[in-house]
C-alpha positions as CSV (number, residue, x, y, z in Angstrom):
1,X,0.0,0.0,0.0
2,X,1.6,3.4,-0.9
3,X,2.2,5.6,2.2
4,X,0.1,8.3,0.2
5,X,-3.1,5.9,0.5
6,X,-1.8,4.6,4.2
7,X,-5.1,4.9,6.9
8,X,-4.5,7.0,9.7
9,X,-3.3,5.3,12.9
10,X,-5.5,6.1,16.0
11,X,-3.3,8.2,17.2
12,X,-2.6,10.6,14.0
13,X,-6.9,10.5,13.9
14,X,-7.0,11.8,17.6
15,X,-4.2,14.4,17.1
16,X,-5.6,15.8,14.1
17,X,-9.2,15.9,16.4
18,X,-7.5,18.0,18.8
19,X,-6.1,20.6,16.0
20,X,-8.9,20.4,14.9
21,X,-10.7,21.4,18.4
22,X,-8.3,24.1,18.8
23,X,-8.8,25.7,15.5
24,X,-12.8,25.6,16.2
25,X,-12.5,27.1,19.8
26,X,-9.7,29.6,19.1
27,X,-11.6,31.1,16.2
28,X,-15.0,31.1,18.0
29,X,-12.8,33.6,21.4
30,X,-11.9,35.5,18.4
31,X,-15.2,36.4,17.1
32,X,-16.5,37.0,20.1
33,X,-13.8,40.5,20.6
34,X,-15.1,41.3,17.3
35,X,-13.5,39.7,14.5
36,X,-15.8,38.6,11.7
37,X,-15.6,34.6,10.9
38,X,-13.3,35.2,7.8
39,X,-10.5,37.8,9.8
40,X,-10.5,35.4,12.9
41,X,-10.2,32.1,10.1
42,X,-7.1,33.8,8.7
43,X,-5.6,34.7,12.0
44,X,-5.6,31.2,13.5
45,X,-4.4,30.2,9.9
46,X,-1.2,32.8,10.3
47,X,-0.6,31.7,13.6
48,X,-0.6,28.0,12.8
49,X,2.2,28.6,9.7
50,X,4.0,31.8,11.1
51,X,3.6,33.5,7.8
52,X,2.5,32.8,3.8
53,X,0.9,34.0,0.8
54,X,-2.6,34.7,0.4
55,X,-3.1,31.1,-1.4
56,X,-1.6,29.3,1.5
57,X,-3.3,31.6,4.1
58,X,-6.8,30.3,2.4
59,X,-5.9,26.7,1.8
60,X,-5.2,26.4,5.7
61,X,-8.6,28.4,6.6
62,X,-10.8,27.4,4.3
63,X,-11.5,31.3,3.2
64,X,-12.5,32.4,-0.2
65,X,-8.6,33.9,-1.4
66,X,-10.4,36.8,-2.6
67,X,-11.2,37.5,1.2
68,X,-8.1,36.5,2.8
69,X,-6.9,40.0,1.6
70,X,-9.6,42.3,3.1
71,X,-9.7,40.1,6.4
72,X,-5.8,39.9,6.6
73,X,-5.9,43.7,5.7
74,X,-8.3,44.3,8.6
75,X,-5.8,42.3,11.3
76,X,-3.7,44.5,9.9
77,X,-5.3,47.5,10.9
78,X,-6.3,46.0,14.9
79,X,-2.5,45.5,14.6
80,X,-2.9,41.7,15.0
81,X,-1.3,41.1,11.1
82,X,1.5,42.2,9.2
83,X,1.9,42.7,5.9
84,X,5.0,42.4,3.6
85,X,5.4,44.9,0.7
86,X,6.7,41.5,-2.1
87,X,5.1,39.6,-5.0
88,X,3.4,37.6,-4.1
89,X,2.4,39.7,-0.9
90,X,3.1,37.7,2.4
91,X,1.8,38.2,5.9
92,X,2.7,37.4,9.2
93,X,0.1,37.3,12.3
94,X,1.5,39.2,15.4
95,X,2.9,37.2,18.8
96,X,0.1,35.1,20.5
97,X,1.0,37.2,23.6
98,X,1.2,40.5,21.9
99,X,-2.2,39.8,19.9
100,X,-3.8,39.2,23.5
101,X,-2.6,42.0,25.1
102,X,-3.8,44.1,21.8
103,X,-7.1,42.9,21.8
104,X,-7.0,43.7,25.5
105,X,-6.0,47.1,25.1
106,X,-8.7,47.8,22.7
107,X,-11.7,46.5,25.0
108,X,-10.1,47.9,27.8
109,X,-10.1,51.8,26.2
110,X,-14.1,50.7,24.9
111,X,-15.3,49.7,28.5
112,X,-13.6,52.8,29.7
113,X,-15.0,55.1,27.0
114,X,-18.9,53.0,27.7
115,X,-18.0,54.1,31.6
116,X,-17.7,57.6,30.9
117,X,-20.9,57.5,28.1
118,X,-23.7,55.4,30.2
119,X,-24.0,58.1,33.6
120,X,-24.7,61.0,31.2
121,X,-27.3,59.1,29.4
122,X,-29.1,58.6,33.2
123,X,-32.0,61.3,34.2
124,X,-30.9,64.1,36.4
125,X,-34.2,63.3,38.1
126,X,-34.7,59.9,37.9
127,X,-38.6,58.6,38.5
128,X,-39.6,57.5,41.5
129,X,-39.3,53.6,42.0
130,X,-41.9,51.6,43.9
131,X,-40.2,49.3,47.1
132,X,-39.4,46.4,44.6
133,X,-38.3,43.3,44.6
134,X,-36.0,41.1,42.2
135,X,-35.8,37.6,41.2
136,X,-32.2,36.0,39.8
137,X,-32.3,32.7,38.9
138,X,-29.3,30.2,38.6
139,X,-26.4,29.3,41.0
140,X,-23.9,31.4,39.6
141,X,-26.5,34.3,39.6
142,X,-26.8,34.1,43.0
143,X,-23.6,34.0,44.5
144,X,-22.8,37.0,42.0
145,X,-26.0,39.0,43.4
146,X,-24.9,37.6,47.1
147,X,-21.3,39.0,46.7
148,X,-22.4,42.3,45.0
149,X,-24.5,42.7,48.2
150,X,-22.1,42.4,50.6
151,X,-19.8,45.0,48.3
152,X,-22.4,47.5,49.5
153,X,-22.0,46.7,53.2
154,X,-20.8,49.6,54.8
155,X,-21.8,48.6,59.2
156,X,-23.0,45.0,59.1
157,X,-24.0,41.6,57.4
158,X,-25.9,38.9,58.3
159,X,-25.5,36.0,56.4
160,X,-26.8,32.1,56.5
161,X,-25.9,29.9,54.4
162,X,-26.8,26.2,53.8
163,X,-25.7,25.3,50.7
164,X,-21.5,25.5,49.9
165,X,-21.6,25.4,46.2
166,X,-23.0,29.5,46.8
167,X,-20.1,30.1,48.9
168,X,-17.7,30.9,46.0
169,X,-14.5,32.3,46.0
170,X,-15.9,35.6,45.1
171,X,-18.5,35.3,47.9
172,X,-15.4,34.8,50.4
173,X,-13.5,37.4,48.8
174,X,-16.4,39.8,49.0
175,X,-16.7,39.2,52.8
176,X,-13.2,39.2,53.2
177,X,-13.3,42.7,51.6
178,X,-16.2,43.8,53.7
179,X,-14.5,43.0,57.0
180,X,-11.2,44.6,56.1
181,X,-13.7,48.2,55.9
182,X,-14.9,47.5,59.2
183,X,-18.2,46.1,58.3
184,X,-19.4,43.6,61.2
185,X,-19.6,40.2,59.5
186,X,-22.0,37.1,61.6
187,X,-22.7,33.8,59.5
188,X,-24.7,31.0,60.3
189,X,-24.9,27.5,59.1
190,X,-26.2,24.1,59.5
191,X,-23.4,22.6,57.7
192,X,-19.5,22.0,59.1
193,X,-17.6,22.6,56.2
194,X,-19.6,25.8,55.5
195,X,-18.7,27.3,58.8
196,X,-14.9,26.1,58.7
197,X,-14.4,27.9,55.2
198,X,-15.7,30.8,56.5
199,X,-13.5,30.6,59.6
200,X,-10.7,30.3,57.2
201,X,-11.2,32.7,55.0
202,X,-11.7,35.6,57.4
203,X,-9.9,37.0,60.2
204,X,-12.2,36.2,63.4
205,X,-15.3,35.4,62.2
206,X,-18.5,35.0,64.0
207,X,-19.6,32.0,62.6
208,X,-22.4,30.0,64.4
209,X,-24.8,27.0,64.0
210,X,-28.0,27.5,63.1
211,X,-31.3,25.3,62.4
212,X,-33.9,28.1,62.0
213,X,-34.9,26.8,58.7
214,X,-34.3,23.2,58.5
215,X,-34.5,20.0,60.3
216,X,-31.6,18.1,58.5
217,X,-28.1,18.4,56.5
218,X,-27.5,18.6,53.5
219,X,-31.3,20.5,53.1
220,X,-34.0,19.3,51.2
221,X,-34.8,20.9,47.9
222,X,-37.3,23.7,48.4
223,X,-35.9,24.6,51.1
224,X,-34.0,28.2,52.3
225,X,-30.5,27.7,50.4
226,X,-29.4,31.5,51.6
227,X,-30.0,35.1,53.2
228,X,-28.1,37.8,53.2
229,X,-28.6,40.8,54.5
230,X,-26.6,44.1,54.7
231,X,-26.7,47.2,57.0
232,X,-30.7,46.2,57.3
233,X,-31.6,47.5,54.2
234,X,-30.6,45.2,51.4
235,X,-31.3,41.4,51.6
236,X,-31.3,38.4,49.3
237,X,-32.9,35.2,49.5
238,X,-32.5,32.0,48.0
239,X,-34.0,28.1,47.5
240,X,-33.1,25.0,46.2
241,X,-35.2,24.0,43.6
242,X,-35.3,21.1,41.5
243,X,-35.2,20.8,37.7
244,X,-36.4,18.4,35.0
245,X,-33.1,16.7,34.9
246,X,-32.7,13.8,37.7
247,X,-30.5,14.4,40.4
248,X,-30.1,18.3,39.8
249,X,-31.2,20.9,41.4
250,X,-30.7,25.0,41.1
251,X,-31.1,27.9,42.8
252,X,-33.3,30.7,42.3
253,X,-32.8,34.2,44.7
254,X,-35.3,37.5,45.4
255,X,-33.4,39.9,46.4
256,X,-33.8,43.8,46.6
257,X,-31.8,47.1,47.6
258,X,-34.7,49.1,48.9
259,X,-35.9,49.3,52.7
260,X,-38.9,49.9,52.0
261,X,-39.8,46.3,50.7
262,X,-42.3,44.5,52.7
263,X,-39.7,41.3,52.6
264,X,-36.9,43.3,54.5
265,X,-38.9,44.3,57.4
266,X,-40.5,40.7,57.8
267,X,-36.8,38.8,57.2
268,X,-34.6,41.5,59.5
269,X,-36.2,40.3,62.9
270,X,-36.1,36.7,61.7
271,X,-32.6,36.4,60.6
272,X,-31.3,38.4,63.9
273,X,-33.1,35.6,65.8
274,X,-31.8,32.6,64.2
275,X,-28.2,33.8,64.5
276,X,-28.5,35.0,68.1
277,X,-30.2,31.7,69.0
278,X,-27.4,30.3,67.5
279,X,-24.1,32.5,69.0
280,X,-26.6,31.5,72.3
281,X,-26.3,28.0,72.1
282,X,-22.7,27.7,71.5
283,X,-22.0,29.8,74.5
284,X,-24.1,27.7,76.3
């Protein structure tokens, strides 16, 4: 059998998969900063063979040739391409690091620009807002809504939490950040490991065990999952709920920044309770 007609062994069929993966996932990042399918094509292309013409730029990419020249020309002008003046005309994609920290530059100057733009479009006298009160739905959601919250602490949280998976890194790092302003941090918990990585991740915690809400551990699904609760004014809670897929479960939150919301006056008096009851047990 000629070596031109040879099958691929297994393992030249599973590395050519995983180009193959890379290709499809580096050129899918791309076009999400703004690159059109055919500019981010030839820019994976250029940084798989260093440099070539325009033919070889669209026999690696799979890009009509007659567009390899406007796309290339457009990496050009992002400063991700280079171009040399020669017949046949060759190009070179920049350094993998140097492409990233260009693309980075360039969101970083449009965030900054969008931060400067979106208070002036804002009413000098903005309408009056009813006490309301917001739903986020999905785990992530919540522990981004529950750390958010505790970056507008300014005297004191209250927080109980039953379920780890919400205490993420951010949450701890939020807390963290909130205790090192001064703000008055006391947790409660049914669960062991959720009151040790608390303990751990801040400097002198109050950290107690609380049942208020539930008669087991882990918690059934329906059940309280989380409350927070800063300075008495802003609050968040959360439940497990289950899901159409067996054996998962999410987490859906109401949470609201206003005072004035019915929820906050009725969950203020309960969560002091539960924590106190629990600080007075352990003392006990």
């Amino acid at each position: 059998m000629s070596e031109s007609h040879r099958p691929m062994s297994h393992d030249e069929s599973t590395s050519r998969s995983t180009d193959e993966d890379l290709v499809a996932q580096a050129t899918a990042l791309l076009e999400t900063f703004g690159l059109t399918e055919y500019e981010a094509k030839c820019f994976v292309a250029l940084t798989r063979i260093d440099h070539g013409t325009a033919r070889e730029i669209a026999e690696v990419a799979d890009v009509p040739r007659p567009r390899v020249y406007d796309s290339v020309e457009s990496l050009q002008e992002r400063g991700l391409a280079d171009v040399q003046d020669a017949q046949p005309r060759r190009f070179r994609a920049a350094d993998p690091r140097d492409a990233v920290d260009t693309i980075r530059r360039d969101y970083g100057e449009r965030l900054d620009e969008l931060e400067g733009l979106l208070p002036r479009l804002r009413s000098p006298e903005p309408r009056a807002d009813p006490a309301g009160v917001w739903v986020v739905d999905g785990d992530a959601a919540v522990s981004d809504r529950l750390a958010a919250l505790a970056d507008d602490a300014t005297e004191e949280l209250l927080v109980v939490v039953a379920v780890e998976s919400l205490l993420t890194d951010d949450v701890l790092d939020a807390l963290a950040a909130a205790q090192d302003r001064g703000v008055s941090i006391t947790l409660g918990s049914p669960g062991p490991d959720i009151r040790e990585r608390v303990t751990d991740a801040l400097v002198d915690p109050t950290v107690v065990e609380t049942w208020t809400w539930w008669e087991d551990y882990p918690i059934a699904v329906g059940e309280i999952s989380a409350i927070l609760m800063a300075d008495g004014r802003e609050l968040l809670v959360s439940s497990e709920v289950e899901t159409d897929l067996p054996g998962v479960d999410r987490h859906n939150a109401v949470w609201t920044d206003d005072e004035r919301a019915p929820l906050v006056g009725l969950m203020r008096p309960l969560l002091a309770n539960a924590i106190g009851s629990g600080a007075a047990g352990q003392s006990a």
